[in-house]
N, C-alpha and C positions, 0 to 999 in steps of 0.2 A: 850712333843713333839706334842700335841694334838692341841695345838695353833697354834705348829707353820707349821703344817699342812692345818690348817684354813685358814691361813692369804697367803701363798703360793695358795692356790685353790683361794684366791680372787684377785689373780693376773693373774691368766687365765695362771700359771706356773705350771704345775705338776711336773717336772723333778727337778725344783729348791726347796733348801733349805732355809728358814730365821732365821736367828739369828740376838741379839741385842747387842753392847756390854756396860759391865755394866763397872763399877768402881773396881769390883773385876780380869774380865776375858780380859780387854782390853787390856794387858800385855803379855798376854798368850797368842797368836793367834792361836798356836798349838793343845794345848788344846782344842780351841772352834771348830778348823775343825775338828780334829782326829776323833770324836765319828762318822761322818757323812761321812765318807771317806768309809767306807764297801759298803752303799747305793749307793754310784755311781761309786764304783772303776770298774763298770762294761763298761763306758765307759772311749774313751780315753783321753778326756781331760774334764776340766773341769774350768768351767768361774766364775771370782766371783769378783763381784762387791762392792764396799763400798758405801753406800749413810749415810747423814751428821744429816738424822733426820729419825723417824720410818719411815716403808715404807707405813702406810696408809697415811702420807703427802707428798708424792712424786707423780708426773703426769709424764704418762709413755705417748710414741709416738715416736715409730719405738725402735732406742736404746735409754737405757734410759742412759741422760747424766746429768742435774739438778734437785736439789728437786724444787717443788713449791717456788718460793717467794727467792730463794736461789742464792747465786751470785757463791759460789765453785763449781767446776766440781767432778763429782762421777770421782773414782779409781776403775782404770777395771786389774784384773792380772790374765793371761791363765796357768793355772797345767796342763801338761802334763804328765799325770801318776804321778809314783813317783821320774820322774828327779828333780823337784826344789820343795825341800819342803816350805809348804805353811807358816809355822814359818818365812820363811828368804821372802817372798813375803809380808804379807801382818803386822809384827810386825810393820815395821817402819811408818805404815799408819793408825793403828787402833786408835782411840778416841773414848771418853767417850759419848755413846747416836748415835754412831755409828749403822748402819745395813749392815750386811753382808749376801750376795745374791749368791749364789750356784749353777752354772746352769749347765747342760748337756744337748749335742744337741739333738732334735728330730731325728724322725727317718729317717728323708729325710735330713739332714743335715743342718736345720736352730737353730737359737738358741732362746728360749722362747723370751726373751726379742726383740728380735730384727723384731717383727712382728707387726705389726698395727693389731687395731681388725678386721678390713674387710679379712686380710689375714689369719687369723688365725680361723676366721667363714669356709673360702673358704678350710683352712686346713684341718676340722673338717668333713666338709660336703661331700669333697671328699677321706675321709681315705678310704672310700672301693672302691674308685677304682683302678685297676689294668690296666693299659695300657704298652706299647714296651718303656722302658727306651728310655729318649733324646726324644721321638715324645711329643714335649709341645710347646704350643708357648707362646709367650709373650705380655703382655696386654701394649695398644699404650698408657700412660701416657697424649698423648699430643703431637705431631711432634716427637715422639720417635722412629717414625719408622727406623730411621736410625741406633739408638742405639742397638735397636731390633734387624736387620739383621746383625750389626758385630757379637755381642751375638752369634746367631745361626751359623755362622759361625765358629766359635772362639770354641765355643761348640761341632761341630763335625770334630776338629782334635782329632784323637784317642790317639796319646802318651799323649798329655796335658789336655784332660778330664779322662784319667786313672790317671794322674797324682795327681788332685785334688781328686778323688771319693776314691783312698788309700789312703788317709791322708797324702803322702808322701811333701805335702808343710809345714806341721807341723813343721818340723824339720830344713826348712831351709829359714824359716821367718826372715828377717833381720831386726828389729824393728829397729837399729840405723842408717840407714842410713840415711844421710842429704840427701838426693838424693830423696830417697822412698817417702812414703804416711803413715810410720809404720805401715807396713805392712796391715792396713785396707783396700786398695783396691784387696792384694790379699784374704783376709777372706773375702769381699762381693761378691765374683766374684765365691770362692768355695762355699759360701752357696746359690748364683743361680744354678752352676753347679750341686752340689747334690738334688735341689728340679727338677731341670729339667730329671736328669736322676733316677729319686727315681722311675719313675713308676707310682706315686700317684696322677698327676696332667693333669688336659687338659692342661692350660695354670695356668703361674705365675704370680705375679704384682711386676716387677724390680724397686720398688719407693725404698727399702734403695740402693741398689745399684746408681741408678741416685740419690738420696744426695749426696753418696760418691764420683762420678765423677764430681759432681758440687764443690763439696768443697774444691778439688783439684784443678780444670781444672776451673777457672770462664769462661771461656767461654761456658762451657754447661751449665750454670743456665739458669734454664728458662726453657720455651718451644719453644724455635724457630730451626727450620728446618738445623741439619749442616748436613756434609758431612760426611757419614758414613766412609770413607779412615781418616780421622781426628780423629775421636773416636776412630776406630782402632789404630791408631799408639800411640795415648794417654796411650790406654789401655796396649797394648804388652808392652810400656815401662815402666808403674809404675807397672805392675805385674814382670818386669826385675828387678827393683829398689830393688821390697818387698821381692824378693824373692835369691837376689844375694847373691851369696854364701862369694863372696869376703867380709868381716870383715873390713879389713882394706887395704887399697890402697896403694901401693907404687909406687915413683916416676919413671915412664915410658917416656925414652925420643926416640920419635919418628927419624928415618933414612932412607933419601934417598938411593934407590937404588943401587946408585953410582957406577954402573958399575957390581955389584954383577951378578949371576946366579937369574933366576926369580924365581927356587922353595928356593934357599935361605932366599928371601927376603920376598918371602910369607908366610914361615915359621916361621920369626920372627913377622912379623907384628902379623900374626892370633894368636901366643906364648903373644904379649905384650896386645891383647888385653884381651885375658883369663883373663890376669893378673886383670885387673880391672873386668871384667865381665864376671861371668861363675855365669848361670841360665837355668832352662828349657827353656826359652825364647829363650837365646843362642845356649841350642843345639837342639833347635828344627825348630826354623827362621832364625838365620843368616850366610849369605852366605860372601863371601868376593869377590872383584873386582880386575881388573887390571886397575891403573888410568895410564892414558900416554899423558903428557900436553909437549908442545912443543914452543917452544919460536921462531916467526916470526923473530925475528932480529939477533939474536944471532943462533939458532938453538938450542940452548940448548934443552937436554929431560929429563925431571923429570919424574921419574916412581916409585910410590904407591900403597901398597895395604893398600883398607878401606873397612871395614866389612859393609853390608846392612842386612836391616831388612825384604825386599821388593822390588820390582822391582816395578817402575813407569813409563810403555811403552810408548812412544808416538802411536797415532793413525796416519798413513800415508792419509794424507787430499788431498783434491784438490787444486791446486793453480788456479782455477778458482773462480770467483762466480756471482751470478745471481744479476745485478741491474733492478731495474725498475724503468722508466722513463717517461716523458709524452714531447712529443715534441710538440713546436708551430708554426706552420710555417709564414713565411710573408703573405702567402696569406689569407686575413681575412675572403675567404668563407672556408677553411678546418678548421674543430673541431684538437683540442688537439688531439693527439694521444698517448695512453698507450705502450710501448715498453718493453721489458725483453729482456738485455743485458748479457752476455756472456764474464765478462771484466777480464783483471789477478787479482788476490789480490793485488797485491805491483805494480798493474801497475799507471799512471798515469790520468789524468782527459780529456787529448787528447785522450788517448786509448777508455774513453767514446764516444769520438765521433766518431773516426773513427767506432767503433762498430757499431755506429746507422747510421753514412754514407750510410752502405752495406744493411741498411731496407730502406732510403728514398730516398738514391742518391743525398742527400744535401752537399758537400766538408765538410768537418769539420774546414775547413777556415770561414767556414760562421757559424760556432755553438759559442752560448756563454752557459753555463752552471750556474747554479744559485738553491740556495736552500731557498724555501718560506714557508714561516712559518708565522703565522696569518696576512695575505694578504699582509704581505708585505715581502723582500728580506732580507733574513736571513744572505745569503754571495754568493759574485758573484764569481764565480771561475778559476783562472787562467788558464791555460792548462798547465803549466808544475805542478803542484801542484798534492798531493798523493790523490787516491781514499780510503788509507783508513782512512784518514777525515771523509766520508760520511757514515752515516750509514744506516741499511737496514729498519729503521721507517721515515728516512726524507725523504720529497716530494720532488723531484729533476726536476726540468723543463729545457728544453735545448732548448734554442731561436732560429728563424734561423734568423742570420741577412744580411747585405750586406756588401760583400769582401773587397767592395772599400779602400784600407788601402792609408797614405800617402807616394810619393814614392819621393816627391822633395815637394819646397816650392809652385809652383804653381799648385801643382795635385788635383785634385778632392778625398773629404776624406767625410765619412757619420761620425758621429756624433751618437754616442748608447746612448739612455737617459731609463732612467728605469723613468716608470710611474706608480701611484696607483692611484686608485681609490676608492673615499672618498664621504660619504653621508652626506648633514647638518641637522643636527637632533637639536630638540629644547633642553636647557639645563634643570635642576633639581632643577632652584633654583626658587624662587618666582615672579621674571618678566620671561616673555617671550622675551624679548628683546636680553636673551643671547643665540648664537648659539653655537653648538660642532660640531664636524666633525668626521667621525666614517668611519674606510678603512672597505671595500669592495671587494668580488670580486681578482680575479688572477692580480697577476699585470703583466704589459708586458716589455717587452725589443723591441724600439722601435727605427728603424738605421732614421737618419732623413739628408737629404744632407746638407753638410755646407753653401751653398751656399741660402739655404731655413727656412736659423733662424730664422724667425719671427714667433712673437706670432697671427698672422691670417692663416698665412703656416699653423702651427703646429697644430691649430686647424682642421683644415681640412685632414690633416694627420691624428691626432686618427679618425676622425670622420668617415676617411677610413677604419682604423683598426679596429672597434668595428661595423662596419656596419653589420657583422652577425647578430648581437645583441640589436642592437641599431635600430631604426627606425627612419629614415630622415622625418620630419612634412615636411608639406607643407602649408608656411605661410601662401599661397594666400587663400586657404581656410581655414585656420584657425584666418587669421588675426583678426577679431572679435571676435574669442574664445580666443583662448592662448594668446596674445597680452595684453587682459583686465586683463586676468587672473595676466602674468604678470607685468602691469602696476599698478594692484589693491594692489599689497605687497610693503612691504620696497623695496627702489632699489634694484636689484644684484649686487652684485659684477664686476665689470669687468674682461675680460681678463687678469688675473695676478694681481686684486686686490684683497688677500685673506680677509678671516676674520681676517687677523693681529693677537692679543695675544690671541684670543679668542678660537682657534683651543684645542681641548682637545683632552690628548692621548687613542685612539681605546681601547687599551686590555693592561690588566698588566704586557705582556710579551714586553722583549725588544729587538732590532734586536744587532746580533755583532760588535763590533766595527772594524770588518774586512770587511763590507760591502762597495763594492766598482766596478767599470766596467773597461775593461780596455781598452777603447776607449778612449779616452779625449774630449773636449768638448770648445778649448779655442776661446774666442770671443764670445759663446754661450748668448744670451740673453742679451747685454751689457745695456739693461735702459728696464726699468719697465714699458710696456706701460700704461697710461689713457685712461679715454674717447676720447680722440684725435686722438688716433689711430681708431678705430671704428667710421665708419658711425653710427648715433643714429640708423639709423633701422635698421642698423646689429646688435647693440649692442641688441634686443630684439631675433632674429633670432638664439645665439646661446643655445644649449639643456643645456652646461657647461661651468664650467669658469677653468682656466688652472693659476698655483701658484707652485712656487717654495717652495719647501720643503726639510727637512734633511733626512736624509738614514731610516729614521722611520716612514717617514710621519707626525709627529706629530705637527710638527712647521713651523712657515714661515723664509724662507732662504733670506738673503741679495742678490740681482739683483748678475749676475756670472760677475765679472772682470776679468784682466787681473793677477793681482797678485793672483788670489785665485787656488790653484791646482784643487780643489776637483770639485768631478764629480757632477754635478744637479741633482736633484729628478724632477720629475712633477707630480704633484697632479691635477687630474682633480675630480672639486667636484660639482657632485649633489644637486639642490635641490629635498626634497621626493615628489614634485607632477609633476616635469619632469621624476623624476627615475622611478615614478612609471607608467609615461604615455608612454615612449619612452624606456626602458629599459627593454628584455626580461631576468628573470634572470636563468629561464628555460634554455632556447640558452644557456648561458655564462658559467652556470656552465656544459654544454652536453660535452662528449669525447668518441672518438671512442679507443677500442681493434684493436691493429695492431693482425696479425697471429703469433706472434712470445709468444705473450701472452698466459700463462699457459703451458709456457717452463719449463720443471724441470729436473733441473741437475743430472743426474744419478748416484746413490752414489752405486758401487759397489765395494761389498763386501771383507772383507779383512783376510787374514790369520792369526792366531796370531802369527805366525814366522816372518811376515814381519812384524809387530811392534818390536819383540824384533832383528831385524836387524837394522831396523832406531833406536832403543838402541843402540847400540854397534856401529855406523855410528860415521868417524870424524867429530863434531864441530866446530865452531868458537863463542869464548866467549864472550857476549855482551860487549859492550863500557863502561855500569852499571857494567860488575861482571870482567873486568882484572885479571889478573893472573900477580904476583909478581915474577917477574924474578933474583934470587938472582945474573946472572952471568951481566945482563945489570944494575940492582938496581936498573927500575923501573917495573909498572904497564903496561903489554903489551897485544892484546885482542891475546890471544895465543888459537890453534887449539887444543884439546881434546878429548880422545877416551875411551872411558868406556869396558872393556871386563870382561868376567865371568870367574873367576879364580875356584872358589868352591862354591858348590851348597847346600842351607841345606836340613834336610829334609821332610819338608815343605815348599815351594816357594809362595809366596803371589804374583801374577802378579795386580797390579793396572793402570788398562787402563782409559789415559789420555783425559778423555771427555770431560772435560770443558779447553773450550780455552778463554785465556785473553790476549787481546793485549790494548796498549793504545787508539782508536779507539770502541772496540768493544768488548764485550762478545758474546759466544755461544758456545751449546752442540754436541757436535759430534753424531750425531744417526748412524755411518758408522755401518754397521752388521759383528762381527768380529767374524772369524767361530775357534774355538778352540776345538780341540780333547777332547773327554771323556777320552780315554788311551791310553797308548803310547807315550805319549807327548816326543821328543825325542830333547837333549839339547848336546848332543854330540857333534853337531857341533858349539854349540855355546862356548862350555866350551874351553878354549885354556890350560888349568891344562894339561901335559901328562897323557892320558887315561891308565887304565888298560882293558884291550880287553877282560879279562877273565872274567868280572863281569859287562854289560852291563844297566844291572839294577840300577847300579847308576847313570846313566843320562836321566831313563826314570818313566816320574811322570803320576801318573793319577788323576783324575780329582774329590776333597770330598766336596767343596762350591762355590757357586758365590752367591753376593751379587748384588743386582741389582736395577738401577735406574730409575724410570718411569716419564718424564715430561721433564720439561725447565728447566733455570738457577734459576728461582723469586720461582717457586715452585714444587713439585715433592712426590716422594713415594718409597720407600727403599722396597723392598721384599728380598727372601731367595731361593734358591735352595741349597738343601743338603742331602748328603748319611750318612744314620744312620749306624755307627761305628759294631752294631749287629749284624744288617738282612740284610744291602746293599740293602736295599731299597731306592730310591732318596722319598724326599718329599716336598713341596712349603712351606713354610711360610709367611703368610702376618699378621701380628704382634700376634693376639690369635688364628687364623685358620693354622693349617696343614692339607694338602694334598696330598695321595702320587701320584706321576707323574711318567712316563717312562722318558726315557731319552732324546728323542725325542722331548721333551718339554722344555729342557734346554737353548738350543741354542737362542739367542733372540739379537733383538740392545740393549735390556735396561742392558746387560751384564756389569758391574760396575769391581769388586773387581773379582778374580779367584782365589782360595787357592787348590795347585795340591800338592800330596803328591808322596813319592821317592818309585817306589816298593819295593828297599829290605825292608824299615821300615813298608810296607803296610803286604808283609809275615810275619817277625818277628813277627809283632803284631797279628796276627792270633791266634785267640781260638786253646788250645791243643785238643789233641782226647779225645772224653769221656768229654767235654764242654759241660753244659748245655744251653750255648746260641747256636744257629745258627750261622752256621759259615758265613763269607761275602766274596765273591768274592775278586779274588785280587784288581779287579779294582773300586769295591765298586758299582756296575754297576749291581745288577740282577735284572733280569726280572722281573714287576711287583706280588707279588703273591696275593694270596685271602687272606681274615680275615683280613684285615689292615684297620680300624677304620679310618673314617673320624671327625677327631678331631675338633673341634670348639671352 
């Protein structure tokens, strides 16, 4: 045995035993454990592994699962005591050149093998220390923080971490289940729990556990940021799988209501579900519902009970919210104006306007709305059309134009043209002879009279509207300068003569093909003026030249007919030494703050009684999720009412922070104020009460998990009452802290796990307990001597 003492110390295993097996003994499995079974019948189970070659050629890291160089998987089989002898385990598996590996757990409950050297140094180093079982925290992997904080949650429910630290999962491990994880997730889950409450450790490093939820779950591989409410529910249900006492399943055929009594009905239901599923899991999380779905056409009423594991509250929000906007007016000496609007959610893009009506006194008859996006019109916006299209990163500009609408065929009608504005920059390629054209600058929504179509009007029209900005030369003393200047270059272009193919596109983003005004524009521009139209010394007098364009600016557009619907662009384009001599770009880009700016919506505070009423609130079911009406035969969007039939004794409340609609994401930061104790569900529960035992409808308050940031990024932390002393303490992934209670309450309040008083007494240390007893409420006053862990 002197070897094989050796060769066990140079595995960094003291607890475990090595044998080889030969050509004589590989027959005999019995035999080769027997003599070794006194040395460790001291504890309760015992691990023993087969590996296919000695164990100086095996590479271990975390568990050990292959030799070196080796394509078979090692054979892993748990003794428990003396229930399954190890002859009838490991006879049908033994081979020649075989190693047989013996292990029992440490003292904190991990098992040799299944430790990395970093952890196992971290083991060593801190065997003397002695800290308050369960104060540990958890080393952040890497965006793990989320994992971290179910953990510590999850960790201080007291029936279910007694339940792992007495072995009592040992016994009802369900290795067959096609459902489960065999059982592995619940044996990595108890050997966190026993290193966390051993006492021995500041903090852990949960890397085999995160393998084993990656290996199961692919979507935790990796290290990227989820949602702690997702881990959780991951978790509670492969530890229901592993640990389900049901064997084998039998066929359960679900029954409507059908007119029955309600505790009849909910007595079978909760009866059939046992039937598949009875785990600590189950009797410690879940609760059961009253479902009551109601058929608009028929009336028919279906009524269900379906077991939960968790309650997922909605947050009661505002049906307001805050846009911001920048208005233009027609008059070209006032700046843009910045605005913060006050509009419904689900209202309309008229509701915009009338909003900012009551800031400028402009009718919202005269507003066109419009979202711009790299200088040019992203999409013009109808009035009857939804705001929640728009979201709260786009630039939203609201035009003011002229009323003037058509009321007969001889009426007076203005003409809305959208215009950009475009720079001729030299091109990239080895002559100079090629120009590009590069947008610019805001563009405008500009109303122009019908009666004033023409391309020297219309000149003189922008040259109105840009005049803030724009500086009018004056020929007569410049005639000699700017004149030669530009008589000295290639011609320019004329009014409406672009650079033809030669226009190149601004930016690599593209505008929607929803871009569009809804004025019309028919007869607008019918022939392309020339030189002809132009006096030659007007033709030097103007600053730009004016070109039809497509809804992106990028191209030159065919002269507008009669056949053609679509609405005109106008490109007025720059050359760079007029832009740069008459073009302030200071002015253009300047905008004033209306007073309504750095309005902020007041998010006050909410009960968390009122979210679990908007729970239990009738519905109406999306157009997406129908309800199959067996007495019409089809799919009908039927009304829905969820009530609380039976409560477990642990309640998980998960407050619904993050909202998704088609349109838009965001976090709910509302501050939702939730009792420490007392929490009193009597009124919610519709079950007939018993009066005499009150305590079953009131929980108090042993974790919240909580989330700090935005949707893209964020940070998981922990509040939780140690199961011992009821001391509350912070967790932020390796640091505990202990806090008053006082410190609980927060917006970042995420997950809430409240436990039932009678199961908070029952679990109560007896008299003559070496621990410190905990308040019923889990809830005492901070005391002295409580180590700040790190």
């Amino acid at each position: 045995m002197t070897s094989l003492a050796r060769n066990a110390r140079s595995w960094n295993c003291p607890a475990s035993t090595r044998l080889k097996c030969t050509q004589q003994n590989w027959r005999s499995s019995s035999s080769l454990i027997r003599p070794h079974l006194p040395r460790l019948s001291s504890s309760p189970q015992i691990l023993v592994t087969l590996f296919c070659a000695p164990l100086e050629n095996c590479s271990f890291r975390g568990t050990p699962r292959k030799r070196a160089g080796c394509g078979s998987r090692t054979r892993r089989a748990l003794l428990r005591g003396r229930a399954t002898p190890a002859s009838q385990c490991l006879t049908p598996a033994l081979e020649t050149e075989q190693v047989v590996v013996m292990e029992t757990r440490n003292k904190d409950g991990s098992w040799p093998s299944a430790q990395s050297q970093a952890t196992s140094r971290a083991s060593e180093e801190g065997e003397d220390f002695q800290g308050q079982p369960g104060i540990c925290g958890l080393t952040n992997l890497g965006n793990t923080c989320f994992m971290n904080s179910a953990l510590q949650c999850l960790s201080n429910v007291p029936q279910l971490t007694e339940y792992f630290l007495q072995n009592r999962y040992l016994e009802e491990l369900n290795l067959g289940n096609p459902l489960g994880m065999k059982g592995e997730i619940a044996e990595a889950y108890a050997d966190l729990v026993k290193q966390a409450w051993s006492g021995h450790h500041r903090s852990i490093v949960p890397y085999v556990f995160k393998t084993k939820v990656g290996h199961f779950a692919s979507q935790f591989l990796g290290y990227q940021l989820h949602d702690s409410q997702e881990l959780l529910s991951f978790l509670l249900d492969g530890l229901h799988e592993d640990l389900n006492r049901v064997k084998k399943k039998e066929y359960v055929e679900l029954c409507d209501a059908a007119g029955r009594p309600d505790q009849e009905v909910a007595q079978e239901a909760w009866q059939n579900h046992k039937r598949w599923n009875d785990s600590v899991i189950v009797d410690t999380f879940h609760g059961l519902f009253k479902s009551t779905v109601v058929c608009p056409d028929c009336g028919n009423v279906s009524v269900t009970f379906d077991p939960f594991c968790y309650l997922s509250v909605p947050l009661p929000v505002s049906h307001k919210r805050v846009m911001e906007v920048f208005f233009v007016s027609m008059d070209p000496r006032r700046k843009p104006e910045q605005h913060q609007l006050l509009v419904p959610k689900k209202g309309k893009i008229s509701d915009l306007c009338v909003a900012l009506a009551k800031h400028t006194g402009v009718s919202p008859e005269r507003m066109m709305v419009a979202d711009v996006f790299s200088h040019r019109f992203y999409k013009i916006y109808q009035l009857e059309e939804s705001l929640s299209s728009i979201l709260d990163r786009d630039d939203i500009f609201i035009y003011e134009v002229s009323g003037r609408a058509a009321t007969g065929e001889n009426s007076r009608e203005d003409v809305v043209l959208p215009v950009y504005l475009r720079e001729r920059t030299p091109a990239r390629d080895c002559n100079g002879s090629y120009f590009g054209l590069m947008l610019f600058g805001h563009p405008l929504l500009v109303s122009v009279p019908r009666e004033r179509l023409s391309w020297d009007a219309l000149y003189h029209i922008l040259l109105y509207r840009l005049s803030r900005y724009v500086t009018r030369p004056n020929w007569d003393d410049e005639e000699g300068g700017a004149e030669k200047d530009l008589e000295g270059k290639d011609s320019l272009p004329q009014p409406g003569h672009g650079s033809g193919g030669s226009s190149q596109d601004p930016g690599p983003e593209q505008a929607g093909s929803s871009s569009g005004v809804a004025s019309g524009g028919r007869g607008l521009l019918d022939t392309s003026p020339g030189a002809s139209h132009c006096p030659q010394r007007a033709r030097h007098k103007h600053l730009f030249t004016l070109q039809t364009v497509n809804s992106n600016g990028t191209s030159t557009r065919l002269p507008f007919n009669e056949d053609t619907q679509a609405q005109p662009y106008i490109a007025i384009d720059w050359e760079p030494e007029m832009k740069k001599r008459y073009y302030d770009e200071v002015e253009a880009e300047g905008y004033v703050n209306h007073d309504c700016v750095g309005y902020v919506l007041k998010k006050a505070p909410v009960q968390l009684q009122e979210c679990i009423e908007l729970f239990t609130t009738v519905e109406t079911l999306e157009k997406e999720n129908p309800w199959y009406c067996p007495t019409c035969k089809q799919h009908q969007p039927a009304t829905k009412k969820l009530d609380l039939w039976m409560l477990p004794e642990t309640l998980i409340i998960h407050l619904k922070r993050f909202s998704y609609t088609t349109f838009s994401r965001e976090k709910l930061d509302t501050l939702v104020e939730f009792p420490i104790r007392d929490l009193d569900f009597s009124e919610f529960v519709i079950k007939p009460q018993d009066d005499s035992a009150p305590e079953l409808y009131k929980y108090d308050l042993i974790a919240v998990s909580n989330h700090c940031g935005g949707l893209r990024d964020g940070h998981y932390t922990t509040y939780a009452c140690n199961k011992d002393s009821g001391q509350w303490h912070y967790s932020d992934d390796n640091s505990v802290l202990p806090v008053t209670e006082n410190q609980i309450e927060s917006e970042a309040a995420y997950i809430l796990f409240y436990q039932r008083q009678d199961v908070a007494r029952r679990l109560q240390p007896r008299a003559g307990s070496s621990k410190p007893p905990a308040s019923p409420a889990c809830g005492a006053p901070p005391k002295s001597g409580f180590m700040d862990v790190h």
